[in-house]
Residue frames relative to the residue before (quaternion, step in Angstrom):
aa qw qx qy qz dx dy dz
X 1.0000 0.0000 0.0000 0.0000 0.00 0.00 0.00
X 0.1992 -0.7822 0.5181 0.2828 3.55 -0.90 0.59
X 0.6269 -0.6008 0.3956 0.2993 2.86 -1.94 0.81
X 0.5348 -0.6704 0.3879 0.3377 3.60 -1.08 0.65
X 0.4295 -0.7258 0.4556 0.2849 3.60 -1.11 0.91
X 0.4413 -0.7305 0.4746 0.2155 3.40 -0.60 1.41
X 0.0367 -0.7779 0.6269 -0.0242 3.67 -1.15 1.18
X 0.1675 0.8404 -0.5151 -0.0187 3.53 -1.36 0.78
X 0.4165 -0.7537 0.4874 0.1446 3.15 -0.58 2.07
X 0.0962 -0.7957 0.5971 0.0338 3.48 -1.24 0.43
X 0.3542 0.7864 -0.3432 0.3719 3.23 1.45 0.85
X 0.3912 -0.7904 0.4501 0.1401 3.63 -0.34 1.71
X 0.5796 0.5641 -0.4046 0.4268 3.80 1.17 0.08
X 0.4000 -0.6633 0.5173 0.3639 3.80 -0.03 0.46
X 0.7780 0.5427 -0.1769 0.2625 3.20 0.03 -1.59
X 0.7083 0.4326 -0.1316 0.5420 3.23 1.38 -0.98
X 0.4411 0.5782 -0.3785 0.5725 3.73 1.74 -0.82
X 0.5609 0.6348 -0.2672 0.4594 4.15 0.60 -1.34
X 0.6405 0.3850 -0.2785 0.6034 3.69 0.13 -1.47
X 0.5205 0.7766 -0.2515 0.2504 2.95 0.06 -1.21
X 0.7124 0.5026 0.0330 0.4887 3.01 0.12 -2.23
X 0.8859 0.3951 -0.0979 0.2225 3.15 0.55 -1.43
X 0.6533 0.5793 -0.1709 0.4565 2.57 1.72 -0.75
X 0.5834 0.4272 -0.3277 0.6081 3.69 1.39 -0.65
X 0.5789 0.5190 -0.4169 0.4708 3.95 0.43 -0.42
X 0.3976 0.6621 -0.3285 0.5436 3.88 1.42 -0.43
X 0.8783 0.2313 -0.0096 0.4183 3.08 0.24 -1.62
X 0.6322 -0.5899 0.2820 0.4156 3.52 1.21 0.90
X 0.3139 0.7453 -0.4723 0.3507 3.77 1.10 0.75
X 0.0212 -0.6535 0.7133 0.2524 3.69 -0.73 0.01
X 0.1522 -0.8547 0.4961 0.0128 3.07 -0.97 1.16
X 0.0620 -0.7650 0.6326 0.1038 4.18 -0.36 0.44
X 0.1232 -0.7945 0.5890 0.0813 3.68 -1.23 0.74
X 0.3424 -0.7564 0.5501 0.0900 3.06 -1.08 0.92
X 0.1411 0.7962 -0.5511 -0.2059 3.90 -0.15 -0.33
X 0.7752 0.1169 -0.4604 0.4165 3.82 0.38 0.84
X 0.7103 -0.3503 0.2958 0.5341 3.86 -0.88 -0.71
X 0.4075 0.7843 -0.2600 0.3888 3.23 1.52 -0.85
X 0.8314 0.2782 -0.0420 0.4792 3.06 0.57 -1.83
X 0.3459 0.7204 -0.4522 0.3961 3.33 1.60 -0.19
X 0.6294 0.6853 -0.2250 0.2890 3.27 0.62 -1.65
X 0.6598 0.3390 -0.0518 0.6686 3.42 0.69 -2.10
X 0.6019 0.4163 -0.5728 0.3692 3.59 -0.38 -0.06
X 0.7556 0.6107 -0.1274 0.1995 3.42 0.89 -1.74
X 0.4946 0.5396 -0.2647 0.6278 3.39 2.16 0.11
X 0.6416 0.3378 -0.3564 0.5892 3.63 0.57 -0.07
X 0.7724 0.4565 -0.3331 0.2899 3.65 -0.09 -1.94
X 0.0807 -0.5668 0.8103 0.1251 4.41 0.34 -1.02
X 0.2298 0.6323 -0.7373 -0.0617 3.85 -0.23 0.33
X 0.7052 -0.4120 0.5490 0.1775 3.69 -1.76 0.12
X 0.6825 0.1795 0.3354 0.6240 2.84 0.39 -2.54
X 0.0112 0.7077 -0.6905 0.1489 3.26 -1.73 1.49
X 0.0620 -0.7253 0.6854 0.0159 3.52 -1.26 0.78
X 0.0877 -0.7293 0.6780 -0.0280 3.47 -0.46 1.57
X 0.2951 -0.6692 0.6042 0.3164 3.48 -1.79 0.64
X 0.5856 -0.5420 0.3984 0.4523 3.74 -0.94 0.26
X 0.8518 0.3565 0.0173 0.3835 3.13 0.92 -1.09
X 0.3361 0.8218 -0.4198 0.1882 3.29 0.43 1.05
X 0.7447 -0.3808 -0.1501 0.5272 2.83 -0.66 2.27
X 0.8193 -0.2869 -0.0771 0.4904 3.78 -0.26 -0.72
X 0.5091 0.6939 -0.2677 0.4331 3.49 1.07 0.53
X 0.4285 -0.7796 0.4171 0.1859 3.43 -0.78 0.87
X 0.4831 -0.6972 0.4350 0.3021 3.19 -1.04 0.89
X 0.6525 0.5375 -0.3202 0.4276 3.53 1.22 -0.64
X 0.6074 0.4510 -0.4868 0.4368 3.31 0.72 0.18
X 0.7439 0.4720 -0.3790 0.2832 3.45 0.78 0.13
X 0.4470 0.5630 -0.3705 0.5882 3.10 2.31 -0.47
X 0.4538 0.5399 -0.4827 0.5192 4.05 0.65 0.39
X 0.7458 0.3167 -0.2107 0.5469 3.31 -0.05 -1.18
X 0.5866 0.4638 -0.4679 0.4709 4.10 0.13 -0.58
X 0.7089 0.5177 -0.2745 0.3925 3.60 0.57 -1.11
X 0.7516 0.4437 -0.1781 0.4545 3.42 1.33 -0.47
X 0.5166 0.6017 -0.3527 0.4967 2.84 1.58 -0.14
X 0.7716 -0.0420 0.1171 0.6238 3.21 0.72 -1.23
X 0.3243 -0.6709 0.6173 0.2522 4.20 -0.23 1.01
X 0.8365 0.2294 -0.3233 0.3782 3.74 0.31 -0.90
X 0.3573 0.7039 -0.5268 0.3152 3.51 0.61 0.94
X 0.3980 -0.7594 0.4872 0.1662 3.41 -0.69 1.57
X 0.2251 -0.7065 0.6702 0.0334 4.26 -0.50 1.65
X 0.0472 0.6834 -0.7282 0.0217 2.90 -1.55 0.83
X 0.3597 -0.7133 0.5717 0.1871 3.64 -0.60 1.66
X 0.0884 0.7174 -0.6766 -0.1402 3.74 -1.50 0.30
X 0.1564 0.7226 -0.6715 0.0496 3.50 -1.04 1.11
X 0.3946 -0.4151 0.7720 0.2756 2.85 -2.11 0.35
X 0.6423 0.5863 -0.1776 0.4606 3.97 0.39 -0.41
X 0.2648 0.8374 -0.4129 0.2410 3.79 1.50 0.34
X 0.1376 0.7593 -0.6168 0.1553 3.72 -0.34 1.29
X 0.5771 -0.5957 0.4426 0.3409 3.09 -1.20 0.29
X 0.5307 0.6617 -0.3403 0.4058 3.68 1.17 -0.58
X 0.8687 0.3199 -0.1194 0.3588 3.24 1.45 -1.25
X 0.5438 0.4996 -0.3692 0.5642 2.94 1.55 0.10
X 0.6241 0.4359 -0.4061 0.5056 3.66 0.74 0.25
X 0.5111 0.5999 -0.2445 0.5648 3.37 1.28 -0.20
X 0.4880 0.6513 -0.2870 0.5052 3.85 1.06 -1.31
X 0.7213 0.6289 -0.0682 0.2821 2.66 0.28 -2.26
X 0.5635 0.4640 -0.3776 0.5698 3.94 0.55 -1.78
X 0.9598 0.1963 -0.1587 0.1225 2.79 -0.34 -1.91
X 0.7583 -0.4715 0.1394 0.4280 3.70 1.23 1.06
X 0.3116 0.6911 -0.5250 0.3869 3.01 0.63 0.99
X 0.2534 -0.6856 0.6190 0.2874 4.42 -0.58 0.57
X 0.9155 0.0503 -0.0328 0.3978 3.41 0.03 -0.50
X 0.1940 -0.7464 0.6258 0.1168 4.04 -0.90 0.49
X 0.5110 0.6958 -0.5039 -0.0301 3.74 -1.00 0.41
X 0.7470 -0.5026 0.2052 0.3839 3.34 -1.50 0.95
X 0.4545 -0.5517 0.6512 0.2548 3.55 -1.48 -0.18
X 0.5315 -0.2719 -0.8022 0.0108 1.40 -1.35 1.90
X 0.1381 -0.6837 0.7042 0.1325 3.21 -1.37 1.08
X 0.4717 -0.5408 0.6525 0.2435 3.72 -1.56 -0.30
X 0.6302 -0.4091 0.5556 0.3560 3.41 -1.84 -0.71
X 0.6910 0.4806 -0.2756 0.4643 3.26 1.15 -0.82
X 0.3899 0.5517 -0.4629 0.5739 4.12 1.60 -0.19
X 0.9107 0.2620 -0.1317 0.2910 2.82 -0.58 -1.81
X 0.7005 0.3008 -0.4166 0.4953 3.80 0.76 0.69
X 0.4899 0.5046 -0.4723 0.5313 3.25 0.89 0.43
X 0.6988 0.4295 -0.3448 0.4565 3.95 1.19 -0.64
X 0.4832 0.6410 -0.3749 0.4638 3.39 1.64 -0.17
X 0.6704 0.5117 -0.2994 0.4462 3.63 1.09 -0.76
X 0.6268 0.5131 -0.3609 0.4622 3.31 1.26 -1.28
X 0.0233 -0.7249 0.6871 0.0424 4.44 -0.52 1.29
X 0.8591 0.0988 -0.1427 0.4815 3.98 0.82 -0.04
X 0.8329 -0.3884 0.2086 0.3345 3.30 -1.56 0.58
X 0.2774 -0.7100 0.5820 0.2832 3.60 -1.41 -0.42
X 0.1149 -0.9046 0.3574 0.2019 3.78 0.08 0.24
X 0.4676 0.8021 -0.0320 0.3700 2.62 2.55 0.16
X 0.4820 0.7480 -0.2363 0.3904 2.30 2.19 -1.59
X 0.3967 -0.6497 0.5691 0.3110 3.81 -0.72 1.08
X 0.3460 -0.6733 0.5982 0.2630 3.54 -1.68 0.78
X 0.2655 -0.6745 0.6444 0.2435 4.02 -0.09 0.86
X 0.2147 -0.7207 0.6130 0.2424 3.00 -1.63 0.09
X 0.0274 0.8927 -0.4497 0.0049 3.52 0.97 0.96
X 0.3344 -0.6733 0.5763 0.3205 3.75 -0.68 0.20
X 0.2359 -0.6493 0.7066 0.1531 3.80 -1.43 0.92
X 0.6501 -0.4391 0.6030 0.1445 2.95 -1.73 1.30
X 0.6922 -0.4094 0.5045 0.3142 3.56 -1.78 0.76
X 0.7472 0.5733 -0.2005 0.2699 3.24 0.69 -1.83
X 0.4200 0.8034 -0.0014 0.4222 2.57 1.63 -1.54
X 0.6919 0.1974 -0.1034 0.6868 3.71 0.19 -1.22
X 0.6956 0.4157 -0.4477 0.3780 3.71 0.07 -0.84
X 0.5779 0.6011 -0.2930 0.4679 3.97 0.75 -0.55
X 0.5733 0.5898 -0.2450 0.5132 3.77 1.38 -0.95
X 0.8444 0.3692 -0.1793 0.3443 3.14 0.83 -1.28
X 0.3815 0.6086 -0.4349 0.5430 3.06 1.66 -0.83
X 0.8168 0.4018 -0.3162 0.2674 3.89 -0.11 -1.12
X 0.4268 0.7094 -0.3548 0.4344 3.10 1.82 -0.99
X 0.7797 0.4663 -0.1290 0.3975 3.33 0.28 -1.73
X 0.6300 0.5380 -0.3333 0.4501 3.56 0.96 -1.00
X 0.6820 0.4893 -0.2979 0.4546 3.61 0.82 -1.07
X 0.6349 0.4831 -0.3706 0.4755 3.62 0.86 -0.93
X 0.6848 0.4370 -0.3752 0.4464 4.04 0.47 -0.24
X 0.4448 -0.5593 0.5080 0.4809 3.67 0.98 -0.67
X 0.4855 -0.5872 0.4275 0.4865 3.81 0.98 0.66
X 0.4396 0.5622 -0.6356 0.2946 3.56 -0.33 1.50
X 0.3366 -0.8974 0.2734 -0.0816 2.20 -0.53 1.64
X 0.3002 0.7025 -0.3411 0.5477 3.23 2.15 0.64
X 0.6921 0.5886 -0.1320 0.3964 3.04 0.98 -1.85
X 0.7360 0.4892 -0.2409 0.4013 3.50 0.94 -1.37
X 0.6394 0.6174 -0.2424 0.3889 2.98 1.33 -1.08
X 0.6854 0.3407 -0.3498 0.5401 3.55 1.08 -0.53
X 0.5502 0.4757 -0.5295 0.4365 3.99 0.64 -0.20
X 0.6616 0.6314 -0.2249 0.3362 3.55 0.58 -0.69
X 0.3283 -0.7435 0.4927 0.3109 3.23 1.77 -0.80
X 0.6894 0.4340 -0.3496 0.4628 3.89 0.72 0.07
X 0.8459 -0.3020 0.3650 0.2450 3.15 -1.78 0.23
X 0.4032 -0.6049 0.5575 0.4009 4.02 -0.20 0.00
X 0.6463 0.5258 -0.2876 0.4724 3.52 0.33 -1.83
X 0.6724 0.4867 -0.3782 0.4098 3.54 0.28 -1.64
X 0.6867 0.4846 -0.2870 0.4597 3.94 0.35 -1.51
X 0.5097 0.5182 -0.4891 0.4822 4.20 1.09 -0.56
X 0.4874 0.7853 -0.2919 0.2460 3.32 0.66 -1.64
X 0.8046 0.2933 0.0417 0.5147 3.00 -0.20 -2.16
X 0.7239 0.5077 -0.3714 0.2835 3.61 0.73 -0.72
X 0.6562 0.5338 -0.2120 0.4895 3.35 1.72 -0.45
X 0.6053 0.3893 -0.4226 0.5509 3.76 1.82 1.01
X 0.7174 -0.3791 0.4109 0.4156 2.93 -1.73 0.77
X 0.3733 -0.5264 0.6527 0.3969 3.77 -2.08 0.10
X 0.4422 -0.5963 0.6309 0.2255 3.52 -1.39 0.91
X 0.1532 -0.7218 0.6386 0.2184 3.94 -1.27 0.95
């Protein structure tokens, strides 16, 4: 019989951590859930997970500090980023700090274990030439900038030249394609 493939969610939404839960346990996962960094911690003495899905964004904490620590815990542990919050700043960020794979929300079980499979590039991947929206680049930078402070968000707000409140504002809508 094989042994089950260890999985830990790190996702501050219950409801979606749940689905979640359930759905890889479906697929023969043993699965522990964390829903801050906190609990990351205590979960991470018992669980040895394999396999991890971290959200970027969890409540006022970063997800990338925890794909740091996962990566140190274990280098050959397979990161998946989830965000509703997808920038290029941060998925290249993800990335340094040891993460295999990054995609947007909404994703499924069927993404994020298919991104578990994916262990190297594509050099194939067509280059589109889509055009980005105003919104679009402004959202990049906001993340660009947010990641370069350690997501302080006092801090960004004055590199940025804007308001704090304003930068809360914008940070709590979707990016427009």
């Amino acid at each position: 019989m094989e042994a089950p493939r260890r999985l830990l969610i790190v996702e501050d939404d219950v409801t979606f951590a749940r689905t979640l839960q359930r759905s890889f346990e479906r697929r023969g996962y043993l699965v522990w859930v964390a829903h801050s960094p906190d609990e990351m911690e205590e979960v991470l003495g018992e669980a040895q997970p394999a396999f991890a899905v971290v959200d970027l964004k969890l409540g006022n904490a970063s997800g990338l500090g925890c794909v740091k620590r996962l990566h140190a815990f274990d280098p050959a542990l397979m990161i998946v980023v989830l965000t509703g919050f997808a920038s290029i700043a941060t998925a290249v960020e993800a990335i340094k700090l040891g993460a295999s794979h990054y995609l947007a929300k909404p994703s499924n079980t069927d993404d994020i274990e298919a991104a578990f499979g994916k262990v190297s590039g594509n050099a194939t991947v067509p280059i589109d030439g889509r055009t980005t929206s105003i919104k679009t680049l402004e959202w990049e930078r906001i993340n660009e900038t947010l990641a370069e402070t350690g997501f302080n968000i006092s801090e960004t707000a004055r590199r940025l030249g804007m308001h704090r409140r304003t930068l809360a504002r914008k940070l709590e809508k979707k990016p427009l394609r």
